[in-house]
C-alpha positions as a printed NumPy array, in Angstrom:
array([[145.985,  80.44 , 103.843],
       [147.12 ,  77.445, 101.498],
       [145.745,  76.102,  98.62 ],
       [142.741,  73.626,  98.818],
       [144.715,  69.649,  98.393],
       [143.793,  69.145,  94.84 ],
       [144.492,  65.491,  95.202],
       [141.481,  65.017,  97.598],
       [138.534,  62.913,  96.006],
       [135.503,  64.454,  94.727],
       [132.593,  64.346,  97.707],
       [130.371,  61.868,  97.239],
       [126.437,  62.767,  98.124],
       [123.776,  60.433,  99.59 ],
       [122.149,  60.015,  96.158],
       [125.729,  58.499,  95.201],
       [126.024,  56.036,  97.895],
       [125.132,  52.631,  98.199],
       [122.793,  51.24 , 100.845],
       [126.065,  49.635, 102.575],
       [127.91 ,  52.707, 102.385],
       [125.132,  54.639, 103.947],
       [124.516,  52.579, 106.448],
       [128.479,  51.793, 107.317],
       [128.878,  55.66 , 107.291],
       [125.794,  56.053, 110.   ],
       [127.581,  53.402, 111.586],
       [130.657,  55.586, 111.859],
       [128.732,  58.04 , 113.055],
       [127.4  ,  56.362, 116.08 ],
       [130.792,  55.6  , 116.978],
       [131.676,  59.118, 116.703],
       [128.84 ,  60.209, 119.138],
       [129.584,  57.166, 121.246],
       [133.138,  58.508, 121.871],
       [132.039,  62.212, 121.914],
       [129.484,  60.827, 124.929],
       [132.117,  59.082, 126.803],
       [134.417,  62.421, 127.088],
       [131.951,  64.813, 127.299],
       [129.215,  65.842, 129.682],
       [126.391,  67.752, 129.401],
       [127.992,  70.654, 131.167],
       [129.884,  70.824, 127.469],
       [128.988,  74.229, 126.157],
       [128.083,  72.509, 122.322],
       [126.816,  69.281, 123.98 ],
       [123.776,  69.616, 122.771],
       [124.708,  70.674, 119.335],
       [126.734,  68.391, 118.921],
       [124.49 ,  65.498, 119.814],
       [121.972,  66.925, 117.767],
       [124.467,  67.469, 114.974],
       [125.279,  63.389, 114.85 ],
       [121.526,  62.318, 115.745],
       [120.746,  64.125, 112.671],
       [123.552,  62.666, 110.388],
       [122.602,  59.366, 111.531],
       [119.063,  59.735, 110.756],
       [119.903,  61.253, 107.282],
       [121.598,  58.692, 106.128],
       [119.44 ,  55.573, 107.707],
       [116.633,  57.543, 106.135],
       [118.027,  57.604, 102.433],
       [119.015,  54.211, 102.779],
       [115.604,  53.207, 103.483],
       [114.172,  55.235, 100.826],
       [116.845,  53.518,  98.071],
       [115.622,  50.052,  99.865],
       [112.2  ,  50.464,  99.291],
       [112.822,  51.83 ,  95.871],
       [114.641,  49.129,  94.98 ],
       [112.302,  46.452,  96.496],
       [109.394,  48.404,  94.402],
       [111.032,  47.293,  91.28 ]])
């Protein structure tokens, strides 16, 4: 086993993101799941995971988003 890329950014959290980021990345998301649809079928044996997986994602980061919205629109 190599040694982890040192080189690689930091990750970044949700609390770290911008509303545009978080909503660009959810964006990339659906895209994701859009392409995962299109080339696999339910008879997939992680289709459902995996759907679940990215409607979850999605929804995190829509949902944080909001949140930092309304925050923001509160003050």
């Amino acid at each position: 086993m190599s040694a982890p890329d040192q080189t690689l950014p930091p990750r970044r959290t949700f609390g770290d993101m911008s509303i545009d980021e978080l909503l660009a990345s959810a964006s990339d998301e659906s895209v994701a799941l859009q392409t995962y649809l299109e080339n696999h079928g339910p008879d997939d044996e992680l289709y459902d995971v995996v759907v679940r997986a990215y409607a979850s994602s999605i929804g995190a980061r829509v949902a944080v988003a909001a949140a930092k919205h309304e925050r923001r629109e509160q003050t």
